[in-house]
C-alpha positions as CSV (number, residue, x, y, z in Angstrom):
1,X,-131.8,-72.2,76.3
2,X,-130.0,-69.7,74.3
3,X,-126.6,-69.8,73.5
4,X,-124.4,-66.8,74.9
5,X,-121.3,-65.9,72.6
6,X,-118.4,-64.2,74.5
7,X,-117.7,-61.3,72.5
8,X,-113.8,-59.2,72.6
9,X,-114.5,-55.6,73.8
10,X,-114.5,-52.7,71.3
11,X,-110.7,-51.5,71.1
12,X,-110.8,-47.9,72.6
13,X,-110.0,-44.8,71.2
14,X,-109.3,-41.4,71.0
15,X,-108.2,-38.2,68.8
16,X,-104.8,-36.3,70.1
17,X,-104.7,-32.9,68.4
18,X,-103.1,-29.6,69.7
19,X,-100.6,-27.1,68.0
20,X,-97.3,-25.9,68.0
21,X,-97.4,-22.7,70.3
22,X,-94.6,-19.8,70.2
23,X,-93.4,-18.0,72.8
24,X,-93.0,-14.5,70.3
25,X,-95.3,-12.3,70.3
26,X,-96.7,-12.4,67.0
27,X,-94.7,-15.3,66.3
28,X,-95.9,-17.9,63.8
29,X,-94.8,-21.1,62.7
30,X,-93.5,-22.8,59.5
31,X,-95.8,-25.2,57.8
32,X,-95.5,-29.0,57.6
33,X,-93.7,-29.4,60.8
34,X,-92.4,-33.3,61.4
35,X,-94.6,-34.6,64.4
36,X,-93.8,-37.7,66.3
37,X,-96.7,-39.3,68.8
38,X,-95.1,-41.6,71.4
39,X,-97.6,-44.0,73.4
40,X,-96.2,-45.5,76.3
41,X,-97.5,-48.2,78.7
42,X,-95.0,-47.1,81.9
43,X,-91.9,-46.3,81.0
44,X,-91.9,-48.8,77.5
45,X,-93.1,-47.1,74.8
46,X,-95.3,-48.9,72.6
47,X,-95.9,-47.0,69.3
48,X,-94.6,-43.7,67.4
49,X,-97.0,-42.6,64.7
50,X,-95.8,-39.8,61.8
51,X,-98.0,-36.5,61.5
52,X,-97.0,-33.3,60.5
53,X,-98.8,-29.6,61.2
54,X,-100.8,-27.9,58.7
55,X,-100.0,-24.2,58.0
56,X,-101.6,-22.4,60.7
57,X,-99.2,-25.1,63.2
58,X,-102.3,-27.6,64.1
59,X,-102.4,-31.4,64.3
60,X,-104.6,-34.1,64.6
61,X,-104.6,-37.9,65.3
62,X,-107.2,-39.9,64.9
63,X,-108.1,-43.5,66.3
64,X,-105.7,-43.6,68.8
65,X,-105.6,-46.9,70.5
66,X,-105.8,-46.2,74.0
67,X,-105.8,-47.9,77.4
68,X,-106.2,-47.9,81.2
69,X,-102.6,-46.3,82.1
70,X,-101.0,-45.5,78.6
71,X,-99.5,-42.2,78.5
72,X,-98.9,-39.6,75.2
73,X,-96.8,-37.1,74.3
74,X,-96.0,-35.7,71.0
75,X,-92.5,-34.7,69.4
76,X,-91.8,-31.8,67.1
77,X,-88.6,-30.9,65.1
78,X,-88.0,-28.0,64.4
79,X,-85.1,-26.5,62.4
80,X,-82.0,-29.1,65.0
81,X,-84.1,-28.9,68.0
82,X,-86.7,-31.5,69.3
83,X,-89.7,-30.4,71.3
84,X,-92.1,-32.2,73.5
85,X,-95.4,-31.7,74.7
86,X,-96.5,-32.7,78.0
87,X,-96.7,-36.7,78.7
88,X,-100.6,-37.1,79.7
89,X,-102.5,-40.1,80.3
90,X,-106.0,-39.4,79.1
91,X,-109.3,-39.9,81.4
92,X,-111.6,-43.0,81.2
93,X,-113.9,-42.2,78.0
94,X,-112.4,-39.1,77.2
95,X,-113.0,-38.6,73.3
96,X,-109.8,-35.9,72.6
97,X,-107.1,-35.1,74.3
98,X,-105.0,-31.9,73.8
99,X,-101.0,-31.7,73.4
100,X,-99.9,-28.7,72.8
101,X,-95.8,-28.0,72.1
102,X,-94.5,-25.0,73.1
103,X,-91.3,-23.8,70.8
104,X,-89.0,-20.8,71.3
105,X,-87.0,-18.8,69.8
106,X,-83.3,-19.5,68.8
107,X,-80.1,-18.0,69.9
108,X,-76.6,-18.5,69.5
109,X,-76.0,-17.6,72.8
110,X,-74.6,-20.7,75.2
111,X,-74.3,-18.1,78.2
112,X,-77.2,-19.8,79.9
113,X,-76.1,-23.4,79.1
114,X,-74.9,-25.5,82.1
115,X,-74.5,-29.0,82.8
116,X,-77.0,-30.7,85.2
117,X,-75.2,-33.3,85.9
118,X,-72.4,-35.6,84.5
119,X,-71.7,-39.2,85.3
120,X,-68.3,-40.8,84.2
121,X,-68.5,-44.7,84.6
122,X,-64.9,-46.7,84.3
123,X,-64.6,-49.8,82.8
124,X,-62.5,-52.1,81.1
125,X,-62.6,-54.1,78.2
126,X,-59.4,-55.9,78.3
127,X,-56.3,-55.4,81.2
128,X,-55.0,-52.2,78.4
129,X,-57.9,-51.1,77.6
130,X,-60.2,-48.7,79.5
131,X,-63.8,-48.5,78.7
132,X,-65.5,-45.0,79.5
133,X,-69.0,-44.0,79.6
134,X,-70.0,-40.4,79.6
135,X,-73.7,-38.9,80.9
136,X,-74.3,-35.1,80.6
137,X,-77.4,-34.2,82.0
138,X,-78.2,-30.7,80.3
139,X,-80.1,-27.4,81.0
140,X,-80.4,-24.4,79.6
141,X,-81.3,-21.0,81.7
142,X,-82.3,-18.7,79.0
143,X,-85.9,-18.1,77.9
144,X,-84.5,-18.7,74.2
145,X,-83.4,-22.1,72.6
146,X,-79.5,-22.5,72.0
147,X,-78.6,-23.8,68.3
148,X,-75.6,-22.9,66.7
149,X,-73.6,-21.9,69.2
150,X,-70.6,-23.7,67.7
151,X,-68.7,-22.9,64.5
152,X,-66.7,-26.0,63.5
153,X,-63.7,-26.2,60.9
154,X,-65.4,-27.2,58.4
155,X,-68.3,-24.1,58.4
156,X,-71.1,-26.0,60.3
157,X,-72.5,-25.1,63.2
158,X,-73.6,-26.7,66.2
159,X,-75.2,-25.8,69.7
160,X,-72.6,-27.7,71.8
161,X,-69.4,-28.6,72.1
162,X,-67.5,-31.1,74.6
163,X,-64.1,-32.5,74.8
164,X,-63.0,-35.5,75.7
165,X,-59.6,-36.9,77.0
166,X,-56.6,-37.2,75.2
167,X,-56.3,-40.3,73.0
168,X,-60.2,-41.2,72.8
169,X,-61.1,-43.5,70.5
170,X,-63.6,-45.4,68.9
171,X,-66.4,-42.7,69.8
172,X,-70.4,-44.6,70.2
173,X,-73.7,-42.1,71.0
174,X,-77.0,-42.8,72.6
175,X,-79.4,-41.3,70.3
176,X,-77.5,-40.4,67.7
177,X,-74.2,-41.0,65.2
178,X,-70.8,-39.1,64.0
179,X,-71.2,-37.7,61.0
180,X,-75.6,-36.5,61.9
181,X,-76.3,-35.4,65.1
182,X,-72.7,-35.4,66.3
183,X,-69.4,-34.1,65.1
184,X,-65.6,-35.3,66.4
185,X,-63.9,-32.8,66.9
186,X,-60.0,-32.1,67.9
187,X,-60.8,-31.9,71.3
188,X,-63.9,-34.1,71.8
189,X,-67.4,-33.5,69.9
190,X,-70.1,-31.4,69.1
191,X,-73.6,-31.8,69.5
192,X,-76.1,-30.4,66.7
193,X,-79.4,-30.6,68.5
194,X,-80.4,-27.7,69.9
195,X,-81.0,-27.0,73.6
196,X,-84.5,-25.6,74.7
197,X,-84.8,-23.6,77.9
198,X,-85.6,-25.6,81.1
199,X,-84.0,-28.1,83.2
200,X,-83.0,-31.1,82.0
201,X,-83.8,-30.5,78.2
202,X,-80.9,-32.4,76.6
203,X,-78.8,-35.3,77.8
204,X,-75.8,-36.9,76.0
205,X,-74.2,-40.2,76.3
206,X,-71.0,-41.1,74.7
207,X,-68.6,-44.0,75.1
208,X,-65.0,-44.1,74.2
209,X,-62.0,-46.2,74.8
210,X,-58.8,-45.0,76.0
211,X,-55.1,-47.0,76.4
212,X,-54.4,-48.2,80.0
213,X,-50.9,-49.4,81.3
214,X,-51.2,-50.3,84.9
215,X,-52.6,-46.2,85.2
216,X,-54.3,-43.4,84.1
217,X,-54.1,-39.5,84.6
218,X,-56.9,-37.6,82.6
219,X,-56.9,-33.9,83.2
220,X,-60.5,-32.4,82.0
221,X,-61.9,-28.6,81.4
222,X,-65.5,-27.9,80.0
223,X,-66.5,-24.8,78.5
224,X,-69.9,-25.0,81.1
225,X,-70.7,-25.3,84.2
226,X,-71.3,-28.5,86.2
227,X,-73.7,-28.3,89.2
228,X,-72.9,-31.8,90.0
229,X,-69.6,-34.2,88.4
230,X,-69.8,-38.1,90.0
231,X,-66.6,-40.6,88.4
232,X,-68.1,-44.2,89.2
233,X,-65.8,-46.9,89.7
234,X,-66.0,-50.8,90.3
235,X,-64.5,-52.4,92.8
236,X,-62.3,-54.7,90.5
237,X,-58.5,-53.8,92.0
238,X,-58.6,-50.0,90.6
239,X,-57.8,-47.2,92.5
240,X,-59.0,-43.6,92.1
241,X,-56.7,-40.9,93.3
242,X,-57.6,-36.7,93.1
243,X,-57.6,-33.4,94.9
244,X,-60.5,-32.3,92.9
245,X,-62.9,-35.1,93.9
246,X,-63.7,-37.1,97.4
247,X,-65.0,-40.4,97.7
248,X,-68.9,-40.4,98.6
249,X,-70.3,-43.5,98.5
250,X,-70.0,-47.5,97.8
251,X,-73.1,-49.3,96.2
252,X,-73.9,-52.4,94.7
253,X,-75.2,-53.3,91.4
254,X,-77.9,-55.9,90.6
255,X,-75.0,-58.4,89.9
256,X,-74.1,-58.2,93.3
257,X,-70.8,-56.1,92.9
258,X,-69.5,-53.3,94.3
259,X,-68.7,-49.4,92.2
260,X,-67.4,-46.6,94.3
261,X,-68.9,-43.1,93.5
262,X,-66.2,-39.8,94.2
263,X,-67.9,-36.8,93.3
264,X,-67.3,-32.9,92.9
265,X,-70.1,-30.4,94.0
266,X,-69.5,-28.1,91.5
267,X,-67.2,-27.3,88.6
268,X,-67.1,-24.0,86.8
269,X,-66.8,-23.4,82.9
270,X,-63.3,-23.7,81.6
271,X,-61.9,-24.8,85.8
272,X,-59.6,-27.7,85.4
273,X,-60.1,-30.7,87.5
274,X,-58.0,-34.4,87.4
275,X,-57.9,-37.4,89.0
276,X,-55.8,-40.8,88.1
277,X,-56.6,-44.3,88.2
278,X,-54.0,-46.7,89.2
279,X,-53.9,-50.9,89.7
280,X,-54.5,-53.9,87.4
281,X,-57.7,-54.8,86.5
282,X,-59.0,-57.9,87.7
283,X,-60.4,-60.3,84.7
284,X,-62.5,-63.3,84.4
285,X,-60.8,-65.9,81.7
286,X,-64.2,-66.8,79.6
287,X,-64.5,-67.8,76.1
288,X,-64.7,-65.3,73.5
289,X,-66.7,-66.0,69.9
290,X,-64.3,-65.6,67.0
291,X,-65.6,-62.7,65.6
292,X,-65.0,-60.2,69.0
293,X,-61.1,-62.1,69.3
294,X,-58.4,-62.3,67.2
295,X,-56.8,-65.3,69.1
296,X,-58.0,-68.5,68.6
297,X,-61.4,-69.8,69.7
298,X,-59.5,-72.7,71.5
299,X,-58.2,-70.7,73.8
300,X,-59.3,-68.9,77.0
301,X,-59.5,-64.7,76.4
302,X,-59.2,-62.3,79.4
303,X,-62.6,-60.4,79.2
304,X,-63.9,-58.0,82.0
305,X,-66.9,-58.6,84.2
306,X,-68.9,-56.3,82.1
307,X,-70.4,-53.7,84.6
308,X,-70.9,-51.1,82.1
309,X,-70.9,-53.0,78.9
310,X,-75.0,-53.1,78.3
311,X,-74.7,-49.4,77.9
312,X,-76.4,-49.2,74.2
313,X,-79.8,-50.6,75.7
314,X,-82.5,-48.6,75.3
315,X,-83.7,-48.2,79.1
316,X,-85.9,-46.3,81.4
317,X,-83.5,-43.9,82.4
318,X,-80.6,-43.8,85.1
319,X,-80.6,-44.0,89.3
320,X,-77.2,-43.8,90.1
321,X,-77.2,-42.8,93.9
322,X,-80.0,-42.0,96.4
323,X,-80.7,-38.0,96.8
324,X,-81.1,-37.6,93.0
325,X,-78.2,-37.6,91.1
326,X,-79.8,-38.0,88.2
327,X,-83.7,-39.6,87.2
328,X,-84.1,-39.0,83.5
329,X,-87.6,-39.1,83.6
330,X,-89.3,-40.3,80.6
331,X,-87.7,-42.6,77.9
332,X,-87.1,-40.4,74.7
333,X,-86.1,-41.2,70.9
334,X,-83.1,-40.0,72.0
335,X,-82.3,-43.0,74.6
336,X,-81.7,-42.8,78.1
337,X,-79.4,-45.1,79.9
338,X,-80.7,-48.3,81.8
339,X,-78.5,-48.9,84.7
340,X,-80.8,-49.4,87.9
341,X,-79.0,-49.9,91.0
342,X,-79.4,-51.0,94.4
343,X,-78.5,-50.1,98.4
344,X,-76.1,-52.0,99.9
């Protein structure tokens, strides 16, 4: 009788190839182009793989791994602004498999700039001192992309600008650093990406630390609109007071605790709105390692329960309440923020 060898089946594969595509009449496109091609299985992307366009704005990958369910997209940048193609998960045997990336125009213009959404999340990292995270959910109206909307002091430009409360420190970025894609500035920061037109086409995340003493007031103004401002707060012995925002909702976090949600419907550019925090923190007394402490090991450290402290992970995106406050859909180079949540 014949032996029978098990044998692996032949990896799949396939060419992505498409080109950049201008919305100007007559427009054409600059040469070598920096290309990105995400794969993703889900939500985790697997692979990025280099290309660039030729002169005439084409591309090509060849032997793509490919498998039942992965998804691709491709990323261009162009001049501070990142473009993406459609995310398309190829048909079973399909040999090629189009992406095309639309690009516009620029303009200086931040008329049609408005802010989606923004999410503030309260923490703290010690009993005097306030942890806050910052999530600007960003579209842009216009049929042209915004760059350079922004002159700074020292001469550079940027598309954005956003401030941030009085006495922020220690500034951190999703997606980016001070000093590249972001700029401090008196009054907050400045973003240099650019903004393409469409909903949803830019997001920011920034965290930032501010002095606490028993309570807070921090008085805020943007230079956009906000369709839709939320402040989340967890139920750890702080109080939110404001005539700006009302109290919407309680929900519980994977860790079984509780944050309060008080939002705003809708702020317009340059309104003023405030609110004030007030009560003590309550702490867990856990050990701290050395190097995060400068008292020593031996001794127990007040630390928070760390509701917001995972922030820097690289996650699927963001479900802060039910009837969409904000789903960023697809995980980008630039990171989204993980922070599923649950119903009570």
């Amino acid at each position: 009788m014949p032996l029978v060898h098990a044998q692996t089946p032949p990896e799949q594969t396939l060419t992505i190839e498409g080109q950049l595509v201008t919305t100007s009449p007559g427009g054409t496109v600059a040469t070598d182009i920096p290309l990105m091609l995400h794969s993703f299985d889900g939500q985790q992307m697997l692979a990025m793989v280099e290309g660039v366009t030729d002169a005439d704005g084409v591309f090509r990958f060849e032997q793509v791994e490919v498998a039942q369910g992965r998804t691709f997209e491709v990323m261009a940048t162009v001049g501070q602004t990142v473009y993406f193609s459609e995310r398309i998960a190829p048909s079973s045997g399909q040999a090629t498999l189009e992406l095309p990336v639309t690009i516009y125009d620029t303009t200086p213009d931040a008329d049609a700039i408005r802010v989606e959404q923004m999410h503030a999340l309260v923490d703290f990292f010690s009993p005097t001192l306030l942890q806050m995270a910052e999530i600007y959910i960003i579209s842009n109206d216009g049929n042209r992309t915004v760059e350079e909307a922004v002159t700074l002091a020292d001469g550079q430009t940027a598309a954005l600008r956003l401030t941030l409360p009085d006495g922020a420190t220690d500034l951190t970025f999703e997606g980016g650093q001070l000093g590249q894609r972001f700029v401090q500035t008196e009054d907050g920061f400045a973003d240099r990406f650019g903004v393409p037109p469409g909903s949803s086409t830019s997001q920011v995340v920034v965290r930032y630390y501010l002095p606490y003493q028993s309570g807070l007031r921090l008085n805020r103004s943007f230079a956009y609109p906000i369709d839709n401002l939320s402040v989340i707060v967890p139920q750890m012995g702080i109080s939110l007071a404001s005539a700006d925002l009302a109290w919407a909702d309680s929900r519980q976090i994977q860790d079984e605790r509780t944050v309060d949600i008080f939002t705003d419907a809708g702020i317009q550019a340059g309104q003023a709105f405030s609110f004030e925090l007030t009560g003590q923190p309550e702490m867990n007394e856990v050990s701290v390692s050395p190097e995060f402490s400068t008292q020593p090991a031996a001794q127990p450290v007040i630390a928070p329960k760390p509701i917001f402290i995972g922030l820097g992970l690289v996650g699927l995106g963001l479900v802060l309440l039910g009837g969409g406050v904000w789903w960023w859909r697809r995980e980008r180079p630039k990171p989204a923020l993980a922070f599923p949540m649950e119903s009570p």
